[in-house]
C-alpha positions in Angstrom: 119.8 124.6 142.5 116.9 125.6 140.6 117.0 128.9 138.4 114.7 131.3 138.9 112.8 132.8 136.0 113.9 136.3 134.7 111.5 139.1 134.9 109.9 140.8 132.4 112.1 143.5 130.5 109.7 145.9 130.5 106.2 145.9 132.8 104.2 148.2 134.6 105.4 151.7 135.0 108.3 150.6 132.9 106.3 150.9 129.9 105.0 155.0 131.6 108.6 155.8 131.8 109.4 154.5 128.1 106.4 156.4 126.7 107.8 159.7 128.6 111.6 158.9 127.6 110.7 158.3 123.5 108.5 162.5 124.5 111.5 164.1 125.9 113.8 162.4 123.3 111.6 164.1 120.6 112.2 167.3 122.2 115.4 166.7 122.2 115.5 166.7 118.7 113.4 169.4 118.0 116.1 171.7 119.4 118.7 170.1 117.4 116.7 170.4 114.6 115.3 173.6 115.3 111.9 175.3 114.5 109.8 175.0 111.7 110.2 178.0 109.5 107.1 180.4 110.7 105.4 180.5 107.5 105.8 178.5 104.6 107.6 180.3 101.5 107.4 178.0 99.1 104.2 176.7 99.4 102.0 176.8 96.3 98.2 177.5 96.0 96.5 174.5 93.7 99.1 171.8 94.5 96.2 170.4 96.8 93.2 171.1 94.4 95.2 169.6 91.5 95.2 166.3 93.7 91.1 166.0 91.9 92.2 166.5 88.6 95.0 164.5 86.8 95.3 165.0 83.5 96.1 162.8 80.7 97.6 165.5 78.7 100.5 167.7 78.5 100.4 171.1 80.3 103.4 172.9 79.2 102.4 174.9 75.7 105.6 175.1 74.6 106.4 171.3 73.2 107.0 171.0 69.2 104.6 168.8 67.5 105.9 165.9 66.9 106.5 165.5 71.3 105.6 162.4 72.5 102.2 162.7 74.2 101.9 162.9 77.6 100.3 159.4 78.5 102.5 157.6 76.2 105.7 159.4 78.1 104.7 158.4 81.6 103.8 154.8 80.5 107.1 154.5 79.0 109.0 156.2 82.0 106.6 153.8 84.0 107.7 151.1 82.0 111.7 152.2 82.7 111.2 152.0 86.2 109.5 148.6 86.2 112.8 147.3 84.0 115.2 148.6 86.1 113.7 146.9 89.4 113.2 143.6 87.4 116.9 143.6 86.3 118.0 145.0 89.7 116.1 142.1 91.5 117.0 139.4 88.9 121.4 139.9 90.3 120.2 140.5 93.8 118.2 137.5 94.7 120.5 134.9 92.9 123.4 136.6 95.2 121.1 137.0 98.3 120.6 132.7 97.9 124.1 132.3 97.7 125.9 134.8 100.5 122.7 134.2 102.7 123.7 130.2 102.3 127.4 131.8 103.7 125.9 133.4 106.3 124.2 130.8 108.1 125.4 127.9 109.9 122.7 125.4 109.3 124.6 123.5 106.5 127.7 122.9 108.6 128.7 119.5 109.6 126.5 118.3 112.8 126.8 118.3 116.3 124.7 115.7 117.1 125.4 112.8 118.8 128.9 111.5 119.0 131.0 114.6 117.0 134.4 113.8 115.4 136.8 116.3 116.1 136.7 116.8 112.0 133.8 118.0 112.3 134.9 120.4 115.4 137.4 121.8 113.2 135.2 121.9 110.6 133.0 124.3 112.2 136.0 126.3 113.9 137.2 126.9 110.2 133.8 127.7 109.0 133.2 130.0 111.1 135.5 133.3 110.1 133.6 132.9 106.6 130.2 133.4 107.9 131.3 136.5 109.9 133.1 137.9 106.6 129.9 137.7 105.1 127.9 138.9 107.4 130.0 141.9 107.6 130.4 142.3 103.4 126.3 141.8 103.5 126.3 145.1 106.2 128.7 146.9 104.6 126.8 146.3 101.4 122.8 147.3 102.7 124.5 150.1 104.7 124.9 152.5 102.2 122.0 153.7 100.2 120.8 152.6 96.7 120.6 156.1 95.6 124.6 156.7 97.0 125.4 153.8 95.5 123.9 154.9 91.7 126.2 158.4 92.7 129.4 156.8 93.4 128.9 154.5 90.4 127.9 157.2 88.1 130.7 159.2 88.7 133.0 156.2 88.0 131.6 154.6 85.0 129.3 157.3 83.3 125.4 157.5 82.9 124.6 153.8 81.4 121.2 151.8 82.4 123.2 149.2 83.6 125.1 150.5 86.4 121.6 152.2 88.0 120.6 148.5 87.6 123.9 147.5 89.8 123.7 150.2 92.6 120.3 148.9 93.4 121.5 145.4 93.1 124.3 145.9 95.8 121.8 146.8 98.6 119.1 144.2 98.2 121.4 141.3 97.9 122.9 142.7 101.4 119.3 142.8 102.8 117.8 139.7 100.6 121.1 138.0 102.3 120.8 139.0 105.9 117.1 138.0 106.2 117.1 134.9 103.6 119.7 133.9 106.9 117.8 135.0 109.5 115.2 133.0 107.4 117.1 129.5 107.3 118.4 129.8 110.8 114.6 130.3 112.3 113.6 126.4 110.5 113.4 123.4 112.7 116.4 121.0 112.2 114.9 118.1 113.3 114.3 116.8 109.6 117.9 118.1 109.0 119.1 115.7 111.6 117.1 113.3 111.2 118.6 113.1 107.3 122.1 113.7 108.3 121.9 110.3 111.0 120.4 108.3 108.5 123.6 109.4 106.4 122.7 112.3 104.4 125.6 115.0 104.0 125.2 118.3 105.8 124.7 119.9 102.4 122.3 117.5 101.4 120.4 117.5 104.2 120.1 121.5 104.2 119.1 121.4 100.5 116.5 119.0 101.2 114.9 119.9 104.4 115.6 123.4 105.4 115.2 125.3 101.9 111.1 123.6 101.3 110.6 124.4 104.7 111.9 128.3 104.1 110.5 128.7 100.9 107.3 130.4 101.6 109.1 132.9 103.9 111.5 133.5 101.2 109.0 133.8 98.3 106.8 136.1 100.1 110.0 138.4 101.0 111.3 138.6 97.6 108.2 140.1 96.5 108.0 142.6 99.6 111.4 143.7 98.5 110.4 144.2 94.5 107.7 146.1 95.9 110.9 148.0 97.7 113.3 147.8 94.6 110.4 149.5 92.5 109.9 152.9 94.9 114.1 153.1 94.3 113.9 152.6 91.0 111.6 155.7 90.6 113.9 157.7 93.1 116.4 157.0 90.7 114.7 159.6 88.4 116.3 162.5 91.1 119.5 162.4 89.9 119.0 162.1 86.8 118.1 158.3 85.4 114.9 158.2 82.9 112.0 156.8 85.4 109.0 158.1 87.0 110.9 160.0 89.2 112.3 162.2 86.2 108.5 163.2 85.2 107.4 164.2 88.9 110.7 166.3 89.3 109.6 168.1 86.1 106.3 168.3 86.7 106.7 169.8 90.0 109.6 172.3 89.1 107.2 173.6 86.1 104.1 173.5 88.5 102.2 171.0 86.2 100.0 170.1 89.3 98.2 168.2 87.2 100.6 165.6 85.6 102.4 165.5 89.0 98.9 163.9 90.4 98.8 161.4 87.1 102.4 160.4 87.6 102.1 160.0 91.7 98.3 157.8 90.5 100.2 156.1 88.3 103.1 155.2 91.0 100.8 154.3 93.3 98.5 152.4 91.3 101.5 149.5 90.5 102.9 149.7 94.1 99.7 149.0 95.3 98.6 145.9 92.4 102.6 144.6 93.9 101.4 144.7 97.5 98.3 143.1 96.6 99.8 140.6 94.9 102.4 139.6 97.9 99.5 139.5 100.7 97.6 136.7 98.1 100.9 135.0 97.7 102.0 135.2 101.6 97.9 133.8 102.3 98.2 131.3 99.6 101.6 129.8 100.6 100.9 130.4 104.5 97.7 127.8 104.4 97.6 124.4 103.8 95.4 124.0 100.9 93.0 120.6 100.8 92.8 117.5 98.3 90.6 117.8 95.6 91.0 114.3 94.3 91.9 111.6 96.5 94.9 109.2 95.3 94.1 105.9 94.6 96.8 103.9 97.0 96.1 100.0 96.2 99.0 99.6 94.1 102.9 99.3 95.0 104.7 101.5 96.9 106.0 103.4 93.8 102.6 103.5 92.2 101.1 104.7 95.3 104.2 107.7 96.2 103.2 108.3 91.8 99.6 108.8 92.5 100.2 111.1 95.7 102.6 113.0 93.4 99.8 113.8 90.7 97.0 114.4 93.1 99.0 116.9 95.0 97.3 120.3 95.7 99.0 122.8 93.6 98.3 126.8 93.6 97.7 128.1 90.1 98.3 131.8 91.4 101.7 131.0 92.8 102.9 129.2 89.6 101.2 131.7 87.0 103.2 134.2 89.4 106.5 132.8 89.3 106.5 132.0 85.4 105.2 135.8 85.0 108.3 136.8 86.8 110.9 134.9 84.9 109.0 136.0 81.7 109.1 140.0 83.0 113.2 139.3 83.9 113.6 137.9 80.4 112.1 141.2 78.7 113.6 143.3 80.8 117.1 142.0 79.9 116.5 141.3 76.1 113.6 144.1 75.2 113.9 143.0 71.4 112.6 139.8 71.9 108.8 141.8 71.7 109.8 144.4 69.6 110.1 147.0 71.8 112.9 149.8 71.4 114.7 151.1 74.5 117.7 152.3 75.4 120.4 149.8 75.7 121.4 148.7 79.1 125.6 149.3 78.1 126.0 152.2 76.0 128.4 151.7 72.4 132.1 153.3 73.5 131.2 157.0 71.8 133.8 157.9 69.2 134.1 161.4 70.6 137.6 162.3 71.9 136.3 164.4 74.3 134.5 162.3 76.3 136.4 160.0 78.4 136.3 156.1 77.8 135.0 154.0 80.7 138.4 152.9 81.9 139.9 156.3 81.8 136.7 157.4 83.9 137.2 154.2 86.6 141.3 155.6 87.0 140.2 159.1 87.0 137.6 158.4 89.3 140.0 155.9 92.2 142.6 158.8 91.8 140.4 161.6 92.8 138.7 159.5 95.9 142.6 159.3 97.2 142.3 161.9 99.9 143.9 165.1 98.8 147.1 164.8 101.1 148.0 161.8 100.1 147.8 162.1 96.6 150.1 164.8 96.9 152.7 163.6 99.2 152.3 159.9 98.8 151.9 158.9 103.1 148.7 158.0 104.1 149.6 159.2 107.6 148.6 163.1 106.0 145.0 161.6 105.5 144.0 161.8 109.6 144.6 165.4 110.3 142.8 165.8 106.5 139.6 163.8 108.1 140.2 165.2 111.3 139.4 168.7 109.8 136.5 167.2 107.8 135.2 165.9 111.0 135.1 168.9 112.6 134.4 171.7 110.1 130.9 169.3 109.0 131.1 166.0 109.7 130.4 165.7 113.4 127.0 168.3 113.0 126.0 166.4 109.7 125.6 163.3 112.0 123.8 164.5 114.9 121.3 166.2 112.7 120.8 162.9 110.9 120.5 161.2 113.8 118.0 163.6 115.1 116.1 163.5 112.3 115.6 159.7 112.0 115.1 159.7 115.8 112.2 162.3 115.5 110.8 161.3 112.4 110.0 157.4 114.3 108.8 158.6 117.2 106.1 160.9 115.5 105.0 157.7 113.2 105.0 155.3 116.5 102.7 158.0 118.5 100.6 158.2 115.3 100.2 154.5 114.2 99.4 154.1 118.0 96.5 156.1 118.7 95.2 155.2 115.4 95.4 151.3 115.6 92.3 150.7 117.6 90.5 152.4 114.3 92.1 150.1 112.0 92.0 146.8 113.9 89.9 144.1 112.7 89.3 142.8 116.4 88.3 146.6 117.7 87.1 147.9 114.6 83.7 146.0 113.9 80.3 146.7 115.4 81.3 143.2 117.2 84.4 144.0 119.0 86.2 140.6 119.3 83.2 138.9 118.1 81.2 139.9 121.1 77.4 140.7 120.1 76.5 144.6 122.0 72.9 144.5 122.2 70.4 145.1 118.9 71.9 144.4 115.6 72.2 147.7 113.1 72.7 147.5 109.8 73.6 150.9 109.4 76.6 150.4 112.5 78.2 147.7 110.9 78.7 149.5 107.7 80.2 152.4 109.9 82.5 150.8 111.2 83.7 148.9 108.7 83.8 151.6 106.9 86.6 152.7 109.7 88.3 149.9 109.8 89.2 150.1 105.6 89.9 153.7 105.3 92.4 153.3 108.3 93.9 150.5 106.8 93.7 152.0 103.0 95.4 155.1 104.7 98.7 153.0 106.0 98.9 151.6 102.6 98.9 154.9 100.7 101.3 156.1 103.2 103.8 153.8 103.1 103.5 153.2 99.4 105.0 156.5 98.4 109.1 156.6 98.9 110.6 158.9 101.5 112.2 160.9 98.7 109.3 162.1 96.8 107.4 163.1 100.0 110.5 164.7 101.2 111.0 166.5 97.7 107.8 167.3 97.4 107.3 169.3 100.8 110.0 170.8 100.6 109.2 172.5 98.0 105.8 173.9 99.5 107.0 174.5 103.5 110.6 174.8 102.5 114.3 174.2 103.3 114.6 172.6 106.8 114.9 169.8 108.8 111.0 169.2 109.3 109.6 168.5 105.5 112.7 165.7 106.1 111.3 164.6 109.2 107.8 164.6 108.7 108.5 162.8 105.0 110.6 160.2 107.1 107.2 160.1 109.4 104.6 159.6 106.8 105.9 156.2 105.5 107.2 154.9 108.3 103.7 155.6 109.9 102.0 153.1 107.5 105.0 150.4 107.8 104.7 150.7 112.0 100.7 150.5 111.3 100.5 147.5 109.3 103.6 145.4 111.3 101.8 146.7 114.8 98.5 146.1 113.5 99.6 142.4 112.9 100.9 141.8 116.5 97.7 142.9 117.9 95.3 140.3 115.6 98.2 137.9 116.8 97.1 138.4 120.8 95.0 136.2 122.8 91.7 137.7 122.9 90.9 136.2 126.2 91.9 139.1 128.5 90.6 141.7 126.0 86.7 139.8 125.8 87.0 139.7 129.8 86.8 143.5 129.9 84.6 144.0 127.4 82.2 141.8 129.4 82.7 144.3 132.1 81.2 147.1 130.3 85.1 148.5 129.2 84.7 150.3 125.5 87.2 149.8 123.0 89.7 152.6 124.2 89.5 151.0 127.0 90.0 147.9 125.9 93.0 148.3 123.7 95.3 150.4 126.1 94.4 148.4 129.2 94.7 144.8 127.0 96.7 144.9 123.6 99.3 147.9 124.5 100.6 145.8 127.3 100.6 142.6 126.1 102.2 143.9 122.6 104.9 146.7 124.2 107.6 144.7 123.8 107.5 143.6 120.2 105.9 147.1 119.6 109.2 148.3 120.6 111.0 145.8 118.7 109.7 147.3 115.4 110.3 150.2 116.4 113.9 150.0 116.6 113.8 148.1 113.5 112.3 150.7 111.5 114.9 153.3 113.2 117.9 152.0 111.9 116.2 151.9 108.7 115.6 156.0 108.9 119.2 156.5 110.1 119.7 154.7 106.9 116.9 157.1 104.8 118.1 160.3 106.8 121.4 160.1 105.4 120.3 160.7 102.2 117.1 162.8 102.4 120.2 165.7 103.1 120.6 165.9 99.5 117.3 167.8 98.9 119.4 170.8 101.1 119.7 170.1 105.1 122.7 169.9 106.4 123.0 165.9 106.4 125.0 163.8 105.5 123.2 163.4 102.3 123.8 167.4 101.6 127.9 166.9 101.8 128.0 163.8 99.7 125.7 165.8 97.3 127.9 169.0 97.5 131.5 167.3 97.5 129.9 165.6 94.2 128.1 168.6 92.2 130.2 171.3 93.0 133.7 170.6 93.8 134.0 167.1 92.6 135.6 166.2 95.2 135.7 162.4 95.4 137.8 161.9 98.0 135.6 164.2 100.2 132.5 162.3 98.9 133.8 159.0 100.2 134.7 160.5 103.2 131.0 161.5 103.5 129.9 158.1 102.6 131.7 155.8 104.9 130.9 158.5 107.6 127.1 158.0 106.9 127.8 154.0 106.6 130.2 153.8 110.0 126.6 156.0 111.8 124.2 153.3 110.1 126.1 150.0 111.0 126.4 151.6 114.6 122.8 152.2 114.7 122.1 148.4 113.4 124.4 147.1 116.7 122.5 149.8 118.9 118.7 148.2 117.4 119.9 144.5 117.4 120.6 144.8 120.7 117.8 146.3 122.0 116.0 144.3 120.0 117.6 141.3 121.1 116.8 142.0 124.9 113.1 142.3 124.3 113.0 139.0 122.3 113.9 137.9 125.5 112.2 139.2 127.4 
């Protein structure tokens, strides 16, 4: 019997009712969430204006005189932020290579051809240790960098090292998962084509599948140091010595001024790092050509010799990598340059008041023991202790994270939508699609390419910024509530949907598109009778994608004062110290996150096919 083709997930008026689903969702939210508050009470007059003039001086008047200047401070704090991401990066892609080689199942022995039944056991006993992984790398990218730099913290004391650590533990989990996802995606015919000529599986993964994942992996790494830098300056928030630090101050103080500098000066490196990837992603993504043919009239090991040394080779790529291992280097072992900074692990300090690091660690696992049980010794007292925790904050701290994320991505998705036909290459141009629309003006084509840069230059800026600074820094002028969360949620995740959207769109087939705009359709026309259909799917596929990642955000943007998750892990550790309470909060926030990942891979998964 032959099978008949599936239909289409999503087609037609499908796609009407989705669009009016994701509108009633929102205003779903929004009573969750509540209003915003009717006039803004802490807003403040010159934060805007200051925006035109940074200063490269101190504004407080109150500094002795031998303070170090204000320029010098932010380039060091700068400089702080730059280490820890380097450090950070340096443990977390050496562990995402090895538990993302775990997590896959392209190594395993083959099942090609005739299989012994070693082999079939082989794979049966293999199996349980990719799922462990996989589930260590969730558990790991599930909680938050910045919970992760709280919890360690509180256990081993303020050292540079253990910020370095908590944003280690989530990028090897992510670096992991996708280095996987990576790997698995390759071809295997050159894997099996090694393996029957006799290769081993692990040899025949080491010299087939890695080269042919290497670009994907190179260019990733370098999207997430672009991501390890924006949480290295969010580490300044709770108190670590980066940028972060100096906009807190700046902003608490009102120095409108320096803030500007220090959110330039941010911006400024995120943007040369994002710069950088898109050359290496175009330079590794294209074959580059000979510039000196090999000479091939010798043997066959002369000849294999001469193609070897006449090998295209990219400068940039290489003068890249070197840099990097170079910046690692310095970054461990500042002294090699002469530069003085403060020491990644702190000397033990001989006061007898302060508690040594091992004494902190015990003091620490006691006090996360729920309160129950430490007193009565049966873990059995700990369910009607979370039971109450549940119910007293727990279960409204979720729903109003949930709401929040859920808000905050469908106000970016509306807004990256309606503004990709500006900052699409094919739509944006006085040619549309390359198609010539009567007299050629000068003057249009500037216009609109004009259009087409500031639309783009605006999803970079906006997604260059982290969540927590925008979040930090409205509310402070619109005040506590859920919306400054939301709309700082919105803000970057409008420039992350803009670019990944704007991508599937070049990707299309113009061929339907350039039909219509030979029958007179405009570009509006063009792009929601054309593109939006022929893209819904994977538009929705990044969409869900970028939701679980602000379930993930949402958690902790609570801290700044909604009533989050974020707020209750912030509260159980400032005020109370109540560990126990604090890692109830956390694995609360984790358990909502890994649920959301299962809810968006499997959505996800259903559009892929369809």
């Amino acid at each position: 019997m032959t099978k008949l083709p599936s239909k289409p997930l999503i087609k037609g008026h499908g796609r009407k009712w989705i669009v009016l689903a994701l509108l009633v969702l929102f205003f779903g939210c929004r009573y969750i969430l509540g209003p915003m508050p009717p006039s803004p009470p802490g807003s403040e007059e010159g934060f805007l204006g200051a925006a035109l003039h940074p200063t490269l001086t101190d504004q407080s008047q109150s500094l002795p005189d031998d303070a170090m200047p204000f320029a010098a401070r932010i380039l060091k704090e700068m400089g702080t932020t730059l280490r820890y991401a380097f450090i950070a990066m340096s443990m977390a892609v050496p562990a995402g290579l090895l538990l993302g080689f775990f997590a896959s199942s392209k190594w395993w022995p083959s099942v090609i051809g005739d299989v012994s039944a070693g082999n079939k056991a082989a794979r049966y006993l293999l199996r349980p240790i990719q799922i462990s992984v996989r589930l260590l790398t969730t558990l790991m990218r599930s909680i938050h960098e910045l919970i992760w730099a709280i919890l360690f913290l509180a256990a081993l004391g303020h050292e540079p090292i253990t910020a370095c650590v908590a944003l280690a533990l989530p990028f090897t989990g992510t670096l992991a998962k996708v280095f996987s996802e990576i790997i698995d995606e390759q071809s295997v015919r050159a894997r099996d084509h090694l393996i029957a000529s006799g290769a081993g599986p692990l040899q025949a993964f080491l010299t087939s599948l890695i080269p042919q994942s290497f670009p994907d992996i190179a260019t990733y790494t370098v999207y997430r140091f672009e991501c390890a830098l924006r949480s290295s300056a969010v580490l300044g928030f709770i108190g670590i010595e980066t940028i972060g630090l100096s906009i807190t101050r700046s902003f608490e103080n009102h120095f409108y001024n320096e803030l500007w500098t220090e959110l330039y000066l941010l911006l400024a490196v995120i943007l040369l790092v994002d710069a950088l990837g898109a050359l290496l992603r175009k330079r590794l993504n294209r074959i580059p050509k000979r510039t000196t043919m090999p000479d091939l009239s010798g043997s066959g090991e002369q000849n294999i010799k001469q193609l070897k040394r006449t090998a295209p080779r990219s400068m940039m790529a290489r003068a890249l990598l070197w840099s990097s291992v170079i910046l690692v280097i310095i970054s461990w072992f500042p002294s090699i340059i002469n530069v003085s900074t403060e020491p990644l692990v702190k000397a033990s300090s001989s006061n007898t008041m302060q508690l040594s690091k091992s004494d902190r660690l015990s003091h620490f696992l006691t006090k996360m023991t729920p309160a129950p049980v430490r007193e009565s010794g049966a873990w059995d007292d700990a369910i009607p202790w979370a039971n109450e925790l549940w119910r007293e904050n727990g279960k409204t701290a979720v729903i109003n994270t949930i709401a929040m994320a859920t808000a905050a991505i469908i106000i970016s998705a509306f807004a990256a939508w309606l503004l990709l036909p500006w900052a699409s290459r094919a739509l944006a141009s006085a040619k549309p699609l390359g198609l010539f629309g009567g007299k050629d003006n000068p003057f249009r084509n500037i216009i609109w390419r004009s259009v087409g840069l500031l639309t783009r230059f605006l999803f970079v800026i906006s997604r260059a910024i982290p969540e927590y600074i925008y979040a930090y820094l409205l509310i402070g002028l619109l005040g506590v509530s859920a919306w400054p969360l939301v709309l700082a949620l919105a803000l970057h995740n409008f420039g992350i949907l803009g670019r990944l959207w704007g991508e599937v769109i070049e990707n299309q087939p113009a061929e339907a598109p350039r039909q219509l705009l030979h029958t007179g359709s405009g570009r509006l026309q063009c792009y929601f009778s054309s593109f939006v259909p022929a893209s819904f799917n994977r538009f929705l596929m990044y969409l869900f994608y970028r939701w679980e990642t602000c379930v993930r955000e949402a958690t902790v943007l609570g801290m700044l004062g909604f009533a989050s998750l974020g707020l209750h892990i912030q509260l159980s550790r400032n005020f109370s110290r109540a560990y126990d309470e604090m890692i109830f909060y956390v694995l609360l926030g984790s358990a909502v996150i890994f649920i959301g990942d299962l809810i968006s891979l499997y959505l996800r998964r259903g559009l892929a096919k369809a």
